[in-house]
N, C-alpha and C positions, 0 to 999 in steps of 0.2 A: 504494500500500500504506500504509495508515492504523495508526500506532503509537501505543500508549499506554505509559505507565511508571507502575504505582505503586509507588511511593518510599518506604522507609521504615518502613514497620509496625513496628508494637508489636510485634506476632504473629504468626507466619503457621504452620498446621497444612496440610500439603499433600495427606492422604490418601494419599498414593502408597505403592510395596506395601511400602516400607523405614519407612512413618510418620516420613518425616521432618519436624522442625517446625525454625523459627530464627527468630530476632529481626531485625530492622533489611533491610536488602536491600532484594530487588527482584522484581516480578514484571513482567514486556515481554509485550505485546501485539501481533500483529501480527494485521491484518482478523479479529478477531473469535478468533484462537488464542495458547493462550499459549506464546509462543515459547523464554522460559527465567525460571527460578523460582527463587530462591537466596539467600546471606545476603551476597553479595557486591552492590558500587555498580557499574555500570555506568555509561559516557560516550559515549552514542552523540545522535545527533539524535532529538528526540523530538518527535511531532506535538501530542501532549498529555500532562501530567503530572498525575498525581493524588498528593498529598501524606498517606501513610496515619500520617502521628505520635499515637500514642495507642490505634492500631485494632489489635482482632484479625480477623484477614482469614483465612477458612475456603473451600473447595469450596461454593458456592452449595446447599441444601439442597434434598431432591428425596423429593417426599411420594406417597405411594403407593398410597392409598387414602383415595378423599373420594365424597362425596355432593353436591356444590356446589348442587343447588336446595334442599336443607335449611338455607341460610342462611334459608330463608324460615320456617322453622316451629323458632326456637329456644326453650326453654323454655315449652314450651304447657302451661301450669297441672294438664291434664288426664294429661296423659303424663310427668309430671317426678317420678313416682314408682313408673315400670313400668315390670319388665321385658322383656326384647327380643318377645317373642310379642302380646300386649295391647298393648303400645307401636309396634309393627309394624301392627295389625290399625285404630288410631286414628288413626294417622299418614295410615296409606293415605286416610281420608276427606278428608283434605287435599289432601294430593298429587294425590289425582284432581283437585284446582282448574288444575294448572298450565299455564301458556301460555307460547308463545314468548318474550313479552316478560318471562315470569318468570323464564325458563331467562335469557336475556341478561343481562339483569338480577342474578338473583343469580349467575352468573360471574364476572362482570366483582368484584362484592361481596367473593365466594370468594378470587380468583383473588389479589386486591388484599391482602386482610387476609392472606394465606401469601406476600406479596413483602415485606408488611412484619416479619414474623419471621425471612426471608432464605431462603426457596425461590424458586431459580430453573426448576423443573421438578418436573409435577404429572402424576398419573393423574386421573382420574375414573371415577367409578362409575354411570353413565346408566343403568335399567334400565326408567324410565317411562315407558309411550308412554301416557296416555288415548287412550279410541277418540277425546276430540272436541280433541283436541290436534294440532297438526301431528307427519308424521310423522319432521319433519328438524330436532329439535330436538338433535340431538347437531352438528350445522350450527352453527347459533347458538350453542353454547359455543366452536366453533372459531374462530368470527369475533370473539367478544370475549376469548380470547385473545392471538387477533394484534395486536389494539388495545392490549392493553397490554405486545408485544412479549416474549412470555410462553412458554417454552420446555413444551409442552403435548401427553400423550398419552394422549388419553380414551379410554375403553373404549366398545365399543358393547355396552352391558348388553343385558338382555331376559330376560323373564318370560314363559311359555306354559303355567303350570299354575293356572287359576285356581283361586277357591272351590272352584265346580260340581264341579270335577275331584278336587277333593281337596287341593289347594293354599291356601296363606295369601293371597295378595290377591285385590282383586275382579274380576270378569269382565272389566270395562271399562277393566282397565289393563295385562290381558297381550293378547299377538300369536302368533298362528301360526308354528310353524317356517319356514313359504314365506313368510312376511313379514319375518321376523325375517333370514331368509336374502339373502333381496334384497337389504335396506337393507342389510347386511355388505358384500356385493359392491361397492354402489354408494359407501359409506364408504370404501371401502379402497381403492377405485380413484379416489377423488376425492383425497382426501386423504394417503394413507399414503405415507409420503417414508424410504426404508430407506436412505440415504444418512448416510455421519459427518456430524454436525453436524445433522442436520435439528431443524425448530421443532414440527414436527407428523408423530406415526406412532401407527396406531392401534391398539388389544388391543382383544380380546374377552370376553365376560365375562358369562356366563348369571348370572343373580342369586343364587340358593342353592339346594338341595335339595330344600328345602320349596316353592320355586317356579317349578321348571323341570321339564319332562320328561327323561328321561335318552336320548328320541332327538335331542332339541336339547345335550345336553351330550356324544352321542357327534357329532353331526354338526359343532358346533363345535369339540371337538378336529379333528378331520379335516380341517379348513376350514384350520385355524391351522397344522398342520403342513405340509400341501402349498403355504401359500403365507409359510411362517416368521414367523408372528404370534404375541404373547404371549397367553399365556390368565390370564382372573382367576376368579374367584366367592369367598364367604363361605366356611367352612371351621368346623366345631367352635369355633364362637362359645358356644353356649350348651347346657346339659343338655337343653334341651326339643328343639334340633335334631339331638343324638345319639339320644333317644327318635324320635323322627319317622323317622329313618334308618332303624332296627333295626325301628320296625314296617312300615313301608312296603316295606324292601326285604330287611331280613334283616341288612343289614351297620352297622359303625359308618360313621364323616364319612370314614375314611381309607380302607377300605378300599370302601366305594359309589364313592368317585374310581378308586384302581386298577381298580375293575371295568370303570369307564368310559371308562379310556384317559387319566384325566386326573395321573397323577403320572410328571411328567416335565419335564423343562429349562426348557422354554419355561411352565411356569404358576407361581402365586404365587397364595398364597391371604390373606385378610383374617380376620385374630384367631386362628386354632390354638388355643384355649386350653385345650380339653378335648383332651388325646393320651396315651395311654400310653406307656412306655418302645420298646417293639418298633416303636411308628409314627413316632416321631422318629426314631430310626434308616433306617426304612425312607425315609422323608421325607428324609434324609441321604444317602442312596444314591442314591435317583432325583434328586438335582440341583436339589430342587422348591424356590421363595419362599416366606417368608410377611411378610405386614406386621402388623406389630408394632402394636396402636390401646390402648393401654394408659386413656387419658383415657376412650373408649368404654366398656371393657371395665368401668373403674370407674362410671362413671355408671348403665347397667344392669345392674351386680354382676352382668358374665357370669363374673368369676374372674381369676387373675393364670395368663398366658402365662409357658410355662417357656423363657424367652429364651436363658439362658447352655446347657442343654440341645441347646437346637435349634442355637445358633451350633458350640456342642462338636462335635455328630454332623455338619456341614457343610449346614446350610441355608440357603441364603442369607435371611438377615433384613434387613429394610426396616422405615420407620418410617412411617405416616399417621393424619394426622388423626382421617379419618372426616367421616362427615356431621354438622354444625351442629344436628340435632336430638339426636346422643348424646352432644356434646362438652363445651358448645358453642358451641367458639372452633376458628377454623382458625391455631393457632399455632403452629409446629412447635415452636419452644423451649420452649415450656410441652410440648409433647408430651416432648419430650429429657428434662425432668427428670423428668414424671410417669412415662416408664420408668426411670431410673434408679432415684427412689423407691421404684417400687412391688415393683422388686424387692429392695428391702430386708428386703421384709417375708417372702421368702425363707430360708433358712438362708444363712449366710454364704458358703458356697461359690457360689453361687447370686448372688451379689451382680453389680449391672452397674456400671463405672465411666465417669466423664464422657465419657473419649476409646471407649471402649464404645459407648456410644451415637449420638455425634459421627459417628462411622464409621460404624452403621448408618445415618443419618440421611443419607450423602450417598455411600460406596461401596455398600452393601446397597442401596438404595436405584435404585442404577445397575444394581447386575445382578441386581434382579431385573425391569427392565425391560428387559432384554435390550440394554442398551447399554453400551458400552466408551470412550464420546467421552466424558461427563461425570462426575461424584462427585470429581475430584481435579484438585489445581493440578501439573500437570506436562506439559513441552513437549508439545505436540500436541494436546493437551483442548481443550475450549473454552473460552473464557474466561467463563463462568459463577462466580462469586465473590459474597460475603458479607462488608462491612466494617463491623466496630463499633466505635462511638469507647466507649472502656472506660471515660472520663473521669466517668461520671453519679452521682447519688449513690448509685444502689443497686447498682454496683459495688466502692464504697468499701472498701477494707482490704482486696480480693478479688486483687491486682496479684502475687503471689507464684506463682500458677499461671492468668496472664491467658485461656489456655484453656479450663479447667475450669470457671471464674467465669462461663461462656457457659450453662454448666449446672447449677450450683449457683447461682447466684443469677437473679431476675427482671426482667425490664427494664421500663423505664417509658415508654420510647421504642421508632420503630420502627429497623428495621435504620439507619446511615448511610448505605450508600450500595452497591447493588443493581446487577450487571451481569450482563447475558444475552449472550451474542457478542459482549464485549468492548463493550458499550452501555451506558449508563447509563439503568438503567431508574426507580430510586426515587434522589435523593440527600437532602441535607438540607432540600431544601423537599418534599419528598414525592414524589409521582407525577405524570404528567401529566393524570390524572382528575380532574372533579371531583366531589371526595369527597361535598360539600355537596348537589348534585344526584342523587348515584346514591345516597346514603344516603336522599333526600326518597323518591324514585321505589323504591327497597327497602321502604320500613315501609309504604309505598301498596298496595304489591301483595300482602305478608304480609299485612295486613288486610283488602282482598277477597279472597285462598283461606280465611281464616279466616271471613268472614260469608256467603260462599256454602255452604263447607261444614256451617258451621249451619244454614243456612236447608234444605237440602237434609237433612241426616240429622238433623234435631232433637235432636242430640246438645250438650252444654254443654262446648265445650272448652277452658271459662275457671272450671270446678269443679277444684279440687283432686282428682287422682285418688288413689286408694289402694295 
């Protein structure tokens, strides 16, 4: 039985259900749990000691919605001024570029850049199959998660409403429900580990409204409940998918879900931002997620998400990224503060506070991925942890509420020192990747999906769009 002690913090925020925080103390590690957490010293033998003097030491952060093959299409000249529909519709000639090695590839990229803000645990949002792409490309995010010892629970996305149909993408990148269906089976029985502690369990996650049938979105709830899977998809992100709703099916984004079976415990939805008062409620009763993409939200001015609202009426809220083409940075702390921010711009009552956010970022975050092992430092958890040395300049004068200072101000550095199962996965020399190489082999593969996709749609995706 392998012990660790870290010793001494500056800080320590525990998430537990009392928010208890305290200075100095301790946190013990035993194979990969933490065994006790407190502001008292302990004298026992210890296998290894980590010395935290200076650090604030938080619940590992756990992100909830990403795109991670969009690190490959950040700022494309042509899209860095549209909104979500146009910006969706240009994208896709990209994306349709992508290959296994870009899926691994920007993972690994993704996966990296959110260990250095201090996410120990991530979703993804996979929904792209090209027909001339493999079709186990949700595979290869898995295997470069584990490479970087990466506590990881991707969705198996999917799209089945093309153009032709009346859908927003192209023909050649959605799948048949009996394909779609398959490959779910075969995901979930390869991989899906429902066990405490597990590194990999999978969700499912039709892509939105505008791009799925609603027999794949009843057959995926059904799927998920008979065999206790989370569900995901997009949610009242934007006014044009509340239009598209109302013509195509009669209802608004919340009410097209209940019809469909889909508000309820086990889902969580991406951005909410358009909801009236009677659906946050309702959305409060059924037990339903949503994550929180405020950086997104800003970038294609879908609108500012009524956070304090939805937290009031009991919904569980989470925090994510998002994809690298609407970010576009996979940072979660920059994420923390851009919600706290944004909802300033709120009325007062309306306002979210650092330990607000903090808390969604790594409790909300835990349930709405249907887990109870991670988001908080307390016996039993895993030992999933976040250490920062507070010492840098642009913490300076910030020392009077060392927690807050995680969120109100910006770092310059990455996390100090990053642990998954009681493992040291990032400390002060970095990661074990190297960065040098997978950044060469990143900018390589973003400019072949960019000059095939020109060469193919004679489209200029290096014109400033409007």
């Amino acid at each position: 039985m392998k012990t660790l002690l870290i010793n001494n913090p500056l800080y320590v925020a525990t998430m537990n259900d009392e928010g208890s925080e305290f200075s100095g103390g301790h946190i013990l590690i035993q194979d990969g749990v933490i065994k006790s957490c407190g502001p008292e010293q302990i004298d026992i033998q210890i296998d290894e000691v980590i010395d935290a003097t200076g650090m604030v030491i938080t619940p590992g952060f756990i992100n909830t919605h990403h795109h991670l093959y969009q690190t490959l299409t950040r700022n494309i000249p042509l899209m860095q001024n549209q909104p979500l529909f146009p910006w969706l519709k240009n994208h896709y000639e990209v994306w349709r570029e992508v290959t296994t090695e870009a899926i691994q590839v920007s993972t690994r990229t993704g996966l990296l850049e959110l260990m250095n803000s201090g996410v120990t645990c991530s979703s993804d949002h996979l929904y792209l199959f090209p027909a001339q792409a493999s079709s186990e490309l949700i595979d290869a995010e898995i295997e470069a998660a584990k490479e970087l010892g990466f506590r990881f629970q991707p969705t198996r996305g999917s799209m089945s409403l093309g153009k032709s149909n009346g859908g927003l993408p192209p023909d050649d990148v959605v799948q048949t429900e009996a394909e779609i269906q398959a490959d779910t089976e075969r995901l979930v029985k390869k991989y899906h580990d429902a066990s405490p502690g597990a590194m990999t369990r999978i969700s499912l996650a039709p892509c939105s409204p505008f791009s799925v049938t609603a027999e794949l979105m009843r057959q995926t709830a059904d799927y998920a409940r008979d065999n206790e899977l989370q569900i995901h998809t997009h949610l009242a992100e934007t006014l044009d998918e509340e239009a598209f709703c109302l013509e195509t099916s009669g209802f608004r984004p919340v009410g097209l879900m209940q019809e469909l079976g889909w508000l309820t415990q086990n889902s969580w939805y991406a951005h909410a931002v358009h909801l009236n008062d009677s659906e946050i409620v309702q959305m409060g009763k059924q037990g339903v997620g949503i994550s929180h993409c405020p950086s997104s939200n800003m970038r294609l001015g879908s609108g500012i998400a009524k956070i304090r609202q939805l937290l009031d009426a009991g919904v569980n809220v989470s925090l994510g990224v998002d994809g690298s083409a609407s970010n576009d940075s996979c940072d979660m702390l920059l994420e923390m503060r851009n919600a706290m921010l944004i909802s300033r711009l709120l009325e007062e009552q309306y306002w979210l506070t650092a330990r607000d956010v903090l808390r969604i970022a790594t409790r909300g975050g835990a349930a709405v991925l249907g887990r109870n092992d991670i988001g908080e430092l307390s016996p039993g958890k895993q030992a999933d942890l976040a250490c920062f040395d507070m010492s840098g300049l642009s913490q300076a004068g910030s020392l009077s509420d060392p927690l807050a200072a995680l969120v109100f101000t910006t770092r310059i550095k990455p996390v100090d020192r990053l642990l998954i199962q009681g493992k040291t996965v990032i400390d002060q020399n970095g990661s074990t990747m190297n960065e040098s190489d997978l950044i060469m082999d990143h900018n390589r593969i973003a400019q072949e999906m960019l000059n095939r996709a020109q060469k193919r749609t004679g489209i200029n995706f290096l014109e400033a769009g409007q």
